[in-house]
C-alpha positions as CSV (number, residue, x, y, z in Angstrom):
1,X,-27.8,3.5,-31.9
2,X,-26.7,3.7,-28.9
3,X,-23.0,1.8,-28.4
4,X,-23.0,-0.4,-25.3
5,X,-20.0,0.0,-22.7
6,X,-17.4,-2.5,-23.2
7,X,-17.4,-5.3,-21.0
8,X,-14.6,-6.8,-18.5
9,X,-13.2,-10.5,-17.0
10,X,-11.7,-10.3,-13.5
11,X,-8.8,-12.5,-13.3
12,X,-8.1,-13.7,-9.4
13,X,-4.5,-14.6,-8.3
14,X,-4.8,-18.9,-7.0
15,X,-3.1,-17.9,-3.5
16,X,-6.0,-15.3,-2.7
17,X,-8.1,-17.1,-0.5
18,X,-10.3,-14.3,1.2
19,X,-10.5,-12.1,-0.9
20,X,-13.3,-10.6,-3.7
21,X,-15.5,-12.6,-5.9
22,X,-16.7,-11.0,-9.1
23,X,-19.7,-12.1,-10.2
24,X,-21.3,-11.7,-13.4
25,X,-22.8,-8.5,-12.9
26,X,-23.6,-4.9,-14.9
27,X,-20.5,-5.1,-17.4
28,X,-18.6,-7.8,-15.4
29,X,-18.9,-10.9,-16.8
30,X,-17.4,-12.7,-14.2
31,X,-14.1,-14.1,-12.8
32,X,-11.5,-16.2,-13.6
33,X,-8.5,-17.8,-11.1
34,X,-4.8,-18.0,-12.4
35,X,-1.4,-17.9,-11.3
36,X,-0.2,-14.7,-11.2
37,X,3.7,-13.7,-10.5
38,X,2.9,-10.3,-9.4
39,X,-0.6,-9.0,-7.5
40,X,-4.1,-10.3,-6.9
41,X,-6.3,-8.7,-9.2
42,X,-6.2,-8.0,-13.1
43,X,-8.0,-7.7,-16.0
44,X,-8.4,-10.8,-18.4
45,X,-6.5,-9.6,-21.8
46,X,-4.7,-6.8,-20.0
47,X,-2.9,-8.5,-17.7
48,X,0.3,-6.9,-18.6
49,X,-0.8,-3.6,-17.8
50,X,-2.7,-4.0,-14.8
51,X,-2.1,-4.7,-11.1
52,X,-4.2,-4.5,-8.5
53,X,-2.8,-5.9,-5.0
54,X,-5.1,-6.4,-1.8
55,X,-4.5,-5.7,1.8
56,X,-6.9,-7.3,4.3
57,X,-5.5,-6.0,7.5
58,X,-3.4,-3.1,9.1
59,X,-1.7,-6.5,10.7
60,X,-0.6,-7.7,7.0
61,X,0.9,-4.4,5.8
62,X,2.7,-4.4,9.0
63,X,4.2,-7.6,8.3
64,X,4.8,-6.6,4.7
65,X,6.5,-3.6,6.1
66,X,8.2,-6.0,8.7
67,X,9.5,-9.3,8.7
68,X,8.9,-9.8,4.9
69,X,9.7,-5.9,4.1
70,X,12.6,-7.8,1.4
71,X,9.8,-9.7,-0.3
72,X,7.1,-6.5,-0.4
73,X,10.1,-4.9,-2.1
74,X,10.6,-7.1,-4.6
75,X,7.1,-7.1,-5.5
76,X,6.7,-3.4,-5.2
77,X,9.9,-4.0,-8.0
78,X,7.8,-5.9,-10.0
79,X,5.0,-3.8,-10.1
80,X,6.8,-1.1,-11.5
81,X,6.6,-2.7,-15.0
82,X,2.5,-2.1,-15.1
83,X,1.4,1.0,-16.4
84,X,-1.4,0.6,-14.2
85,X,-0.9,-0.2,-10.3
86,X,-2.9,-0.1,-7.1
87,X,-2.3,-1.0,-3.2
88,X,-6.1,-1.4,-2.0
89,X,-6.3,-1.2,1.5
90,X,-9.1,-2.7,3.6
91,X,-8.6,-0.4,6.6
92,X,-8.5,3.6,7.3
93,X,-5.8,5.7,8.1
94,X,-6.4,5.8,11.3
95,X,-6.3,2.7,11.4
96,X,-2.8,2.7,10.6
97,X,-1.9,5.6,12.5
98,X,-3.6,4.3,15.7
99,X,-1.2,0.9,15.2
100,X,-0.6,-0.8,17.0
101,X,-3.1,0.0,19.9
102,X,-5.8,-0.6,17.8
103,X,-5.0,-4.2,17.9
104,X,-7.0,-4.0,21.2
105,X,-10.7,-3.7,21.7
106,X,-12.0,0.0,22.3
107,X,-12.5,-0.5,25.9
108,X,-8.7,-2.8,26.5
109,X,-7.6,0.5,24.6
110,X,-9.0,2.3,27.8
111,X,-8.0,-0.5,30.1
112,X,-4.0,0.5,28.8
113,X,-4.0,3.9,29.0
114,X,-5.0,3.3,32.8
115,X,-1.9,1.0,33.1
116,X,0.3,3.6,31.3
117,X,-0.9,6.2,33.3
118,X,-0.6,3.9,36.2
119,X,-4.4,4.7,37.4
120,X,-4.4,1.7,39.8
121,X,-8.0,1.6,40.7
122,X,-9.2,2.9,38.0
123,X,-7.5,0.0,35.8
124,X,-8.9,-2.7,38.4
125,X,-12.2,-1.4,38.0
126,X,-12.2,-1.2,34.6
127,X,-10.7,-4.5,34.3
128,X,-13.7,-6.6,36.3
129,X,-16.1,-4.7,34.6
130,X,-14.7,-6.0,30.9
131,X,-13.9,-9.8,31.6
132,X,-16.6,-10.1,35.4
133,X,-13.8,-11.9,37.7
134,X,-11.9,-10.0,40.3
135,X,-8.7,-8.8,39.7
136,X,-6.9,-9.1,43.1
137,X,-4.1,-11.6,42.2
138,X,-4.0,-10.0,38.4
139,X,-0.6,-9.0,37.7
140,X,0.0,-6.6,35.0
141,X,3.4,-8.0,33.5
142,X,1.7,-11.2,33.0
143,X,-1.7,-9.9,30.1
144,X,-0.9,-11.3,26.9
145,X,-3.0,-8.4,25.5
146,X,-0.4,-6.1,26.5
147,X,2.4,-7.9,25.8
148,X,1.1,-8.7,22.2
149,X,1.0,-4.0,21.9
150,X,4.3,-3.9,23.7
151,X,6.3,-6.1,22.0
152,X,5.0,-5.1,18.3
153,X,7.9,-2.8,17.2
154,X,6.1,-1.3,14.3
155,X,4.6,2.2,14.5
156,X,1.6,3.7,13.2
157,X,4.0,6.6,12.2
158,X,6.5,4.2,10.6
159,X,3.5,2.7,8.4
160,X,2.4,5.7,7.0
161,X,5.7,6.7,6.4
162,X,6.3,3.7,4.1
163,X,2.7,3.5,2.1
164,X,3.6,7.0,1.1
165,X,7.2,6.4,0.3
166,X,6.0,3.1,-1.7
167,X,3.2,5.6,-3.3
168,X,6.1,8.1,-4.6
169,X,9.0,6.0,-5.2
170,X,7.0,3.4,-7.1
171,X,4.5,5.5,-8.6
172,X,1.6,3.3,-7.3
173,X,-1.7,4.4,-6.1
174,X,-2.4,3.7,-2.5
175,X,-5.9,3.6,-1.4
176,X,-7.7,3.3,1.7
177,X,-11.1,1.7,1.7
178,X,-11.8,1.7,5.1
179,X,-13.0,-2.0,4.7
180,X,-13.6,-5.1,2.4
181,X,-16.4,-4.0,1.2
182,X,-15.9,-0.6,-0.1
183,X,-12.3,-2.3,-1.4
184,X,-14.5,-4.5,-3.6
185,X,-16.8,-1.3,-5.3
186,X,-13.4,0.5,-5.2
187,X,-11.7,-2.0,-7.3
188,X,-14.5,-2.7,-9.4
189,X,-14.8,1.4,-10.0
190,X,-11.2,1.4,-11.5
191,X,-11.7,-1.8,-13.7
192,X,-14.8,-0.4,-15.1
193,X,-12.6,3.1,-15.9
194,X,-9.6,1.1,-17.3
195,X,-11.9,-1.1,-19.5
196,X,-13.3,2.3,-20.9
197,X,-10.0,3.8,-21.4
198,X,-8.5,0.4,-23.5
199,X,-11.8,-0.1,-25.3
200,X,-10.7,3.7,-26.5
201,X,-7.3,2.7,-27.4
202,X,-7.9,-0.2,-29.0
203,X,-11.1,1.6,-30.9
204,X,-8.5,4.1,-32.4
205,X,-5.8,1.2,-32.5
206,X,-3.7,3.3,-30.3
207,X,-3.1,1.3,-27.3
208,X,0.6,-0.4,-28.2
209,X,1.7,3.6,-28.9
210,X,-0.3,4.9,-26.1
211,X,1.3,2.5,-23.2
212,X,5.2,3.2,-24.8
213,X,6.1,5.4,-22.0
């Protein structure tokens, strides 16, 4: 006889309000919302162990990395006591590398480089083809679109930086799904592997040896 695969509860974090649903599906049986101190995501009876943390947007980690860089530190802190520990990010790399430009649309993207470059007419041009108004009393100082790129004072270069150093210093895997989606199978891929791996220990009744590092 065949022995079936052993099956797993998501437990969701109360303050995640966008994020994944698990629903009862293939050896999921569906997902549960609690308080937790540290993360978003666990497993129900292994809560201790695992961590999974969400990132929605290049924008968040920025902020986490930022203004709240004392508070992502402190959590990164409190990570560290889970054997098992992931940073799932809903964005590329190049997403992060191209930050913060890429907070404009692919054609403002264009529409800056000609006002970098100071390509006058080539901006103008550019500019009534995008928004359809004219552009002769447009002053440049004065687009909040700009302003929002020029005033961030985090780098792509700095972000990178810092997911790696968090990756190495705190021994946490840091993964980029490209988007919410693909964060969703990714996470429920590792769940599915870390419920194999316990249902192994606790099958040999080695999993309080096994997680004594």
């Amino acid at each position: 006889m065949v022995k079936s695969k052993p099956k797993y509860t998501v437990i969701k974090d109360t303050r995640e309000q966008d994020g994944w649903f698990f629903s009862p599906y293939d050896r999921c049986t569906g997902m549960e919302v609690a308080t937790m101190k540290t993360g978003d995501y666990t497993i129900k009876g292994y809560e201790d162990l695992v961590c999974v943390e969400r990132k929605g947007s290049v924008t968040e980690i920025a902020t986490n990395l930022g203004k709240k860089k004392k508070a992502f530190q402190a959590e990164m802190e409190r990570m560290k006591n889970f054997d098992f520990r992931f940073i799932l990010l809903e964005f590329s790399a190049s997403d992060v590398i191209d930050y913060p430009l890429n907070l404009l649309s692919e054609e403002e993207g264009v529409l800056y480089s000609h006002y970098l470059n100071q390509n006058i007419r080539d901006f103008f041009q550019l500019y009534e083809k995008i928004y359809n108004k004219p552009a002769e009393s447009f002053k440049l100082p004065k687009f909040k679109r700009f302003e929002v790129v020029e005033q961030t004072k985090i780098t792509g270069k700095y972000l990178i930086k810092s997911l790696m150093e968090i990756s190495i210093r705190y021994n946490t895997s840091v993964i980029f799904c490209d988007n919410k989606h693909n964060a969703f199978l990714i996470c429920n891929s590792i769940f599915k592997r870390l419920s194999d791996l316990f249902e192994s220990y606790d099958r040999d009744s080695e999993k309080a040896k096994i997680f004594k590092f």
